[in-house]
N, CA, C and O atoms as CSV, one atom per row, in Angstrom:
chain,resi,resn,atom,element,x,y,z
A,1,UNK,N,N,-11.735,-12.385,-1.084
A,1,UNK,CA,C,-10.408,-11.947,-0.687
A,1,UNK,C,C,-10.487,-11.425,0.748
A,1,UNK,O,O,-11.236,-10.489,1.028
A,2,UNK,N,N,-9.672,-12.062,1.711
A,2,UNK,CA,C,-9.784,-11.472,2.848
A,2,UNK,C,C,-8.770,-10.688,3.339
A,2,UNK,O,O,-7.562,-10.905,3.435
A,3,UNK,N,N,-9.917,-9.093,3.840
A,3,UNK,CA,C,-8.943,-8.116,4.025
A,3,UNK,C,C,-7.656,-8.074,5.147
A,3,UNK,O,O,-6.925,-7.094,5.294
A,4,UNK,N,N,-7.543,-9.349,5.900
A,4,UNK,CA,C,-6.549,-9.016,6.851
A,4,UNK,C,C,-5.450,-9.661,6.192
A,4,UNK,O,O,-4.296,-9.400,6.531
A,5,UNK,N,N,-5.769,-10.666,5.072
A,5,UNK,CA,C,-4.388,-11.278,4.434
A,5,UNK,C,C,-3.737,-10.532,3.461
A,5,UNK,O,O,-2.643,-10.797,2.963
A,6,UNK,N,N,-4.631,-9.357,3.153
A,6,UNK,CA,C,-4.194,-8.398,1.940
A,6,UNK,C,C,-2.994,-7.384,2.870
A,6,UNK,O,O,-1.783,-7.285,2.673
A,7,UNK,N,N,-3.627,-6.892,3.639
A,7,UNK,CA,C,-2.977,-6.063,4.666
A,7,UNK,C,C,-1.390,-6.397,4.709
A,7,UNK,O,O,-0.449,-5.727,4.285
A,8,UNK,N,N,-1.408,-7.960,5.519
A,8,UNK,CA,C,-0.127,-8.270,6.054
A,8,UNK,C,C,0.364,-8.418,4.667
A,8,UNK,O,O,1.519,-7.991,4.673
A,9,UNK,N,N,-0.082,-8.970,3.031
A,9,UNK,CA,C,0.405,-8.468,2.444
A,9,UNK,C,C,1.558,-7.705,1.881
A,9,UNK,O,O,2.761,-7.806,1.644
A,10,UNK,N,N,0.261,-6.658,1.773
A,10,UNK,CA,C,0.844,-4.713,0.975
A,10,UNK,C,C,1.759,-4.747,2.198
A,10,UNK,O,O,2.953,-4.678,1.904
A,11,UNK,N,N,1.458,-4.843,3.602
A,11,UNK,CA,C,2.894,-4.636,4.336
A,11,UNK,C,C,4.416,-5.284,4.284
A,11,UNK,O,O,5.467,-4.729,4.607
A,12,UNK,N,N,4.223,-6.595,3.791
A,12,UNK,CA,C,5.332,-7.111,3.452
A,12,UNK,C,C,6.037,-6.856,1.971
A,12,UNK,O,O,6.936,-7.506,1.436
A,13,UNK,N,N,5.363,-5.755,1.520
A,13,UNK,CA,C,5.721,-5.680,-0.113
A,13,UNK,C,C,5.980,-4.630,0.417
A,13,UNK,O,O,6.995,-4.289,-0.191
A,14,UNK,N,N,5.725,-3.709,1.286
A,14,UNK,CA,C,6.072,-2.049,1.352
A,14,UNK,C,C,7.827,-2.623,2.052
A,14,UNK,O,O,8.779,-2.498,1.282
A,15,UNK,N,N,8.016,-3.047,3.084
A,15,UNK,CA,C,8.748,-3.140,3.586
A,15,UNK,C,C,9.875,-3.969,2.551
A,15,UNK,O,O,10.907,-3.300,2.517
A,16,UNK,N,N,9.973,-5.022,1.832
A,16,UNK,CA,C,10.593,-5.020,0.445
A,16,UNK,C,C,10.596,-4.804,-0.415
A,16,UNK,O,O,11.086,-5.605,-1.211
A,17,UNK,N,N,10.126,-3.736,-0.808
A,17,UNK,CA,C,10.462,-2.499,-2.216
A,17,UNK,C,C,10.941,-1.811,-1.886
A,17,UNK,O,O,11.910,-1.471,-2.566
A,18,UNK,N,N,10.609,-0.887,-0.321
A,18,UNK,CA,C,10.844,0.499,-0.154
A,18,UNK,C,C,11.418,0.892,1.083
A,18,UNK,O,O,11.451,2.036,1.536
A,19,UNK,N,N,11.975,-0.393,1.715
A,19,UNK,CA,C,12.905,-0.465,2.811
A,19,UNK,C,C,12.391,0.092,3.916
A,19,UNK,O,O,13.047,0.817,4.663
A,20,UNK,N,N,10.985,-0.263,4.116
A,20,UNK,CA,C,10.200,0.470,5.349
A,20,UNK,C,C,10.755,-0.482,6.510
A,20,UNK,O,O,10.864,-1.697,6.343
A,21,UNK,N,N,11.122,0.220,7.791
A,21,UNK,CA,C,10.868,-0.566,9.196
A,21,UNK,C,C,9.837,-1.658,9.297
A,21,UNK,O,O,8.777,-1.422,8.717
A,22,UNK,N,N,9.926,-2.567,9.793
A,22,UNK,CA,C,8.838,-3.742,9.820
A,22,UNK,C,C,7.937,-3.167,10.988
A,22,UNK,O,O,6.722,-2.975,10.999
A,23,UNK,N,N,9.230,-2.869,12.317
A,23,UNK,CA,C,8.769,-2.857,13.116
A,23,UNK,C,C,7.915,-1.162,13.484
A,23,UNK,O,O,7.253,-0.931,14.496
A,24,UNK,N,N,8.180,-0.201,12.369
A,24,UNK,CA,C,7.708,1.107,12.407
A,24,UNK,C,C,6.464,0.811,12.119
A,24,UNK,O,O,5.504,1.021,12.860
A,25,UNK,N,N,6.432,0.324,11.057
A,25,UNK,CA,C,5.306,0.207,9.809
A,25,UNK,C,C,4.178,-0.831,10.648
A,25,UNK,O,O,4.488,-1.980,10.964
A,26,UNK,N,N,2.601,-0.122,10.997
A,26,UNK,CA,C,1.410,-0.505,10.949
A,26,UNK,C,C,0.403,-0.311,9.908
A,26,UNK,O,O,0.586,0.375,8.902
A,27,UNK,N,N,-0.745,-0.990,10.214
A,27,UNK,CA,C,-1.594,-1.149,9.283
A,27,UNK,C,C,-2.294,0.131,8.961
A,27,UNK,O,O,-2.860,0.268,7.877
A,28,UNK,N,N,-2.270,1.295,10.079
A,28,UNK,CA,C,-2.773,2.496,9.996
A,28,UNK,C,C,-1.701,4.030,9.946
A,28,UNK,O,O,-2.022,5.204,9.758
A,29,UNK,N,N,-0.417,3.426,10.188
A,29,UNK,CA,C,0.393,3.981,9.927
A,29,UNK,C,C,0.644,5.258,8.889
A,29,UNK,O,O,0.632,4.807,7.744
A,30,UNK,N,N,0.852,6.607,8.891
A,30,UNK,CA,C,0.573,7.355,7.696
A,30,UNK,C,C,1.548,7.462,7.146
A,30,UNK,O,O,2.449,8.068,7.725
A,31,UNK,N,N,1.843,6.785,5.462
A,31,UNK,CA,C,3.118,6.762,4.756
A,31,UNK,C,C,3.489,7.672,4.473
A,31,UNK,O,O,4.670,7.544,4.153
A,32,UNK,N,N,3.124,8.726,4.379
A,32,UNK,CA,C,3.605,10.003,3.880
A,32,UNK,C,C,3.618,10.969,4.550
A,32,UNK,O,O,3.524,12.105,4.084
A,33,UNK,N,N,3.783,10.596,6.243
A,33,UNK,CA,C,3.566,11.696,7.105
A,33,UNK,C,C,5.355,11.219,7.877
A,33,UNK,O,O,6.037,10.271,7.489
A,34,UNK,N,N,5.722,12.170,8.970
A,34,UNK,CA,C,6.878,12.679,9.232
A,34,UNK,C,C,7.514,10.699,9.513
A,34,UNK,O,O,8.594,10.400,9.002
A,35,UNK,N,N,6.832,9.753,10.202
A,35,UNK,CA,C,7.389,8.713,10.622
A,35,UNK,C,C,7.968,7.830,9.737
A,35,UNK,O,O,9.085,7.326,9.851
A,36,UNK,N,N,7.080,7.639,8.750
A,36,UNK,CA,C,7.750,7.108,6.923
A,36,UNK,C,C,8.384,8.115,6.277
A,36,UNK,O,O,9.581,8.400,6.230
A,37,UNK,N,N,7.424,8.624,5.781
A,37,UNK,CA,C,8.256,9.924,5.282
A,37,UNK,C,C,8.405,9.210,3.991
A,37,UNK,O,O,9.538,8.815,3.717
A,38,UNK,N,N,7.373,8.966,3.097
A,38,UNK,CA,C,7.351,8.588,1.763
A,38,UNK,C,C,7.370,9.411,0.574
A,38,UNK,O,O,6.759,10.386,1.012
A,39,UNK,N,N,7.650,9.699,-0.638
A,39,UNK,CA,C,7.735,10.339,-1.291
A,39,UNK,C,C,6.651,10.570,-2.647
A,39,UNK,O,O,5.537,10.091,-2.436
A,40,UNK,N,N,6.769,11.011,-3.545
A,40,UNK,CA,C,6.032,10.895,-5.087
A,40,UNK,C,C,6.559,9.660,-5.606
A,40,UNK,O,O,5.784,8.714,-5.749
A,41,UNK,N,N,7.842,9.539,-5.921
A,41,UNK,CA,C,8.706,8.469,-6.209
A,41,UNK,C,C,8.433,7.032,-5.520
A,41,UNK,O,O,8.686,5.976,-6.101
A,42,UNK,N,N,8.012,7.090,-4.512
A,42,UNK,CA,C,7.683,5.539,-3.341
A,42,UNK,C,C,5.713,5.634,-3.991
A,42,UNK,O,O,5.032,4.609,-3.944
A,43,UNK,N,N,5.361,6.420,-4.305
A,43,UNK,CA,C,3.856,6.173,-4.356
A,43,UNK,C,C,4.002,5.341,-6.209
A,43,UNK,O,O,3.137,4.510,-6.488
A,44,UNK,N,N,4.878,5.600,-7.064
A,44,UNK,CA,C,5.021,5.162,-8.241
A,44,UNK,C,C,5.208,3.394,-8.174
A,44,UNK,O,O,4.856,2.508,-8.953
A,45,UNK,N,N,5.954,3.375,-6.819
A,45,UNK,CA,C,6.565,1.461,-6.899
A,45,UNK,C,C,5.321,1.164,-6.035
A,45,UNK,O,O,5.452,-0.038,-5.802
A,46,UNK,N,N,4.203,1.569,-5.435
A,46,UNK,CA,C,3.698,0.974,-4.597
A,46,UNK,C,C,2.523,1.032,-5.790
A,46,UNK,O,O,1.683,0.132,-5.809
A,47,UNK,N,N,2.481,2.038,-6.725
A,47,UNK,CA,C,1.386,1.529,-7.917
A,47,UNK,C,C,1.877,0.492,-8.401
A,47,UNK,O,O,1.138,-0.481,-8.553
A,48,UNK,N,N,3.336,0.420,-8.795
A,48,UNK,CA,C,3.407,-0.820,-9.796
A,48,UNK,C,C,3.776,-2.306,-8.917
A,48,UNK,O,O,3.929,-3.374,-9.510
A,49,UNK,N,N,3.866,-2.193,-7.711
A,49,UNK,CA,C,3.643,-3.524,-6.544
A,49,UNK,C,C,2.484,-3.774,-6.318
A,49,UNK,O,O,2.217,-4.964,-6.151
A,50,UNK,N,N,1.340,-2.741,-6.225
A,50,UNK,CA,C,-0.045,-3.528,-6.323
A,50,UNK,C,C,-0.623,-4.059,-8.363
A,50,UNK,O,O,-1.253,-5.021,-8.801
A,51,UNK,N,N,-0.091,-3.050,-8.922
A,51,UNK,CA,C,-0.474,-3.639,-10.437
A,51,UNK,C,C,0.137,-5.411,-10.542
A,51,UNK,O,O,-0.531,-6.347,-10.982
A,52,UNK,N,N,1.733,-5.506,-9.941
A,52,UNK,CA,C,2.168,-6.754,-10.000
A,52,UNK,C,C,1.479,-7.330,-9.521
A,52,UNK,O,O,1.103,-8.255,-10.240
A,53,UNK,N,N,0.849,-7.301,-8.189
A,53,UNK,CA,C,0.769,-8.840,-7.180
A,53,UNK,C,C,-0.949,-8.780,-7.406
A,53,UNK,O,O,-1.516,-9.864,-7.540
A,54,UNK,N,N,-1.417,-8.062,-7.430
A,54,UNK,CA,C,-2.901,-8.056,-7.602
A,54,UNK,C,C,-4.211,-7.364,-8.838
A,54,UNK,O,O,-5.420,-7.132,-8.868
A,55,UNK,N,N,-2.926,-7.256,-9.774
A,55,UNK,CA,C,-3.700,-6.716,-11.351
A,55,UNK,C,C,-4.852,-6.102,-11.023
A,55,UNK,O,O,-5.973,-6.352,-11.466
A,56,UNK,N,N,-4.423,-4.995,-9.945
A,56,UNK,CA,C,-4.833,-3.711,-9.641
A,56,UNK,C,C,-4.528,-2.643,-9.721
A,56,UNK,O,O,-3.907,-2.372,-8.693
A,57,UNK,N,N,-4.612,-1.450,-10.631
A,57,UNK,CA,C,-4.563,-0.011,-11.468
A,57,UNK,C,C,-4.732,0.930,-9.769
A,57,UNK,O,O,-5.785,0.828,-9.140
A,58,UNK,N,N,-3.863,1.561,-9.373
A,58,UNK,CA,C,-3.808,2.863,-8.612
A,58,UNK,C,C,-3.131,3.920,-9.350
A,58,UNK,O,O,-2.938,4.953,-8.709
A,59,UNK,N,N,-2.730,3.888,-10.553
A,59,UNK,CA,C,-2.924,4.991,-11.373
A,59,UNK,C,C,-4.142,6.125,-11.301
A,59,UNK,O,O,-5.267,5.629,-11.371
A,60,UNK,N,N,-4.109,6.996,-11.224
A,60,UNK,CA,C,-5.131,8.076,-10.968
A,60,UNK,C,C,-6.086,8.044,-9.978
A,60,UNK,O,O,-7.075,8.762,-9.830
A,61,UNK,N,N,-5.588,6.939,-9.180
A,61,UNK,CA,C,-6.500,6.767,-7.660
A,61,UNK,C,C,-5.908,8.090,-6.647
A,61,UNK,O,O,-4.789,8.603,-6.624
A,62,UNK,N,N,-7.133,8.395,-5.847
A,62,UNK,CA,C,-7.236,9.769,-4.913
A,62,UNK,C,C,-6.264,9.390,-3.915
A,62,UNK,O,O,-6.255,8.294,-3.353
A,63,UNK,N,N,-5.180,10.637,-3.646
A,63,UNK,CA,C,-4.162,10.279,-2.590
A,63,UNK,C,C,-4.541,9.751,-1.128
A,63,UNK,O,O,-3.652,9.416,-0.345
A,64,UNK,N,N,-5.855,9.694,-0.803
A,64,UNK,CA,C,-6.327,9.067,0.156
A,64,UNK,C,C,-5.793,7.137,0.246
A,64,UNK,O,O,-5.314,6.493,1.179
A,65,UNK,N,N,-6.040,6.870,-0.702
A,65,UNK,CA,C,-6.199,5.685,-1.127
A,65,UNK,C,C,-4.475,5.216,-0.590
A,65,UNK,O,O,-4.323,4.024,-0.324
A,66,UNK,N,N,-3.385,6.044,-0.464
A,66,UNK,CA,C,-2.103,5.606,-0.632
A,66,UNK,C,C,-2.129,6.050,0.937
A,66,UNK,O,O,-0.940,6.312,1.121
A,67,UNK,N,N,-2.797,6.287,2.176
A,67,UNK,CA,C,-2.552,7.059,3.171
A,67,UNK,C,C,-2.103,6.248,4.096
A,67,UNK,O,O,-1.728,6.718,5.170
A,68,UNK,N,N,-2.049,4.608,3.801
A,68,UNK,CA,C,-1.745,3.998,4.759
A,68,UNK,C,C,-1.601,2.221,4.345
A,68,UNK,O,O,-2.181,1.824,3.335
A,69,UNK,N,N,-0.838,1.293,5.160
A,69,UNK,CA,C,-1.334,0.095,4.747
A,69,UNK,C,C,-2.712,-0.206,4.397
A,69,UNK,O,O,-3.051,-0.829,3.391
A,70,UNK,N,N,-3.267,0.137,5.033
A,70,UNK,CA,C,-4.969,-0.174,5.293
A,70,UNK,C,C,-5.514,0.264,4.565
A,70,UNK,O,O,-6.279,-0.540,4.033
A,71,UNK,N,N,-5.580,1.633,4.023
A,71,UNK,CA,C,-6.070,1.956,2.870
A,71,UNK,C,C,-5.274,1.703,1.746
A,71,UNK,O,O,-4.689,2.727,1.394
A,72,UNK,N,N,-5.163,1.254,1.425
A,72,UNK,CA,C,-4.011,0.653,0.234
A,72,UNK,C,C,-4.957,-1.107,-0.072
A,72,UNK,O,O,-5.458,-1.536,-1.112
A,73,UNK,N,N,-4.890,-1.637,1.093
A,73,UNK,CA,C,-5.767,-3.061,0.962
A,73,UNK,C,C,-7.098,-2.811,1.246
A,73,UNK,O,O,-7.714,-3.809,1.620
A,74,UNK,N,N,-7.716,-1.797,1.182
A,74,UNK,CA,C,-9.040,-1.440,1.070
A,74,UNK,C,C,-9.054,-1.500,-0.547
A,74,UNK,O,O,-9.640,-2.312,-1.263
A,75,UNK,N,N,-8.224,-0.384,-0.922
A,75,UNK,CA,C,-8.146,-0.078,-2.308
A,75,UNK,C,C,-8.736,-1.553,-3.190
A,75,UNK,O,O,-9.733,-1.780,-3.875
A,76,UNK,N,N,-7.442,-2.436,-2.719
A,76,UNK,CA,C,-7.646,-3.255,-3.563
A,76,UNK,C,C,-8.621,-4.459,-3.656
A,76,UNK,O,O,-8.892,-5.129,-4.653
A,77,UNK,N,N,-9.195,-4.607,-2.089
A,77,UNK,CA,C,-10.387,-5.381,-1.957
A,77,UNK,C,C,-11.681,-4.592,-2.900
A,77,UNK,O,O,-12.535,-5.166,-3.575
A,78,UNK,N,N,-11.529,-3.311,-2.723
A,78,UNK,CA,C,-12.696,-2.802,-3.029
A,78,UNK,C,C,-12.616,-2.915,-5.199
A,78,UNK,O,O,-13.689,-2.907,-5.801
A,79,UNK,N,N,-11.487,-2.990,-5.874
A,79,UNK,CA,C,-11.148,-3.030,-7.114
A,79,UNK,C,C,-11.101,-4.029,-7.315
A,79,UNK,O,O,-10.895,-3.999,-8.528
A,80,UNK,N,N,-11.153,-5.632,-6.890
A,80,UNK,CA,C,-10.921,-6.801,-7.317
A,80,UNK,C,C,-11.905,-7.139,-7.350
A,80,UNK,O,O,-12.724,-6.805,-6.494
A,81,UNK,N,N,-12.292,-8.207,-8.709
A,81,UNK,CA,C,-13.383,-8.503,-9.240
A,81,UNK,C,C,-13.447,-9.848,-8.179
A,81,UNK,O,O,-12.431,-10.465,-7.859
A,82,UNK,N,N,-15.238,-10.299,-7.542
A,82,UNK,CA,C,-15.007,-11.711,-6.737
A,82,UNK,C,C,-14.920,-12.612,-7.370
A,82,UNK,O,O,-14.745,-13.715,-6.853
């Protein structure tokens, strides 16, 4: 799985679930800091948008893991079986 196709990805799924700026939203971008400004509620659809597209569990994963595009497709490179 290659991590730069996961990326552009989770970014195109953040930006249609959760109505992020295309043009705000980078790969290092912090979702939950003043520029997104994401919530508890946005971290619930972005578990069940990675469970959909990549039958990957971020249920009880460390809030690190949600800190950004990039870590988000780390997450899931690093959880997917090769």
């Amino acid at each position: 799985m290659n991590i730069e196709d996961v990326k552009a990805r989770v970014k195109e799924l953040l930006v249609e679930n959760l109505g992020i700026d295309a043009d705000v939203l980078e790969y290092d971008t912090e979702l939950f800091g003043e520029l997104i400004d994401l919530d508890s509620i946005d971290s619930m659809t972005i578990i069940d948008v990675v469970d959909d597209e990549y039958g990957v569990s971020m249920t009880g994963a460390d809030k690190e893991n949600f800190f950004s595009v990039e870590a988000i497709a780390n997450f899931i490179v690093n959880h997917t079986e090769a």
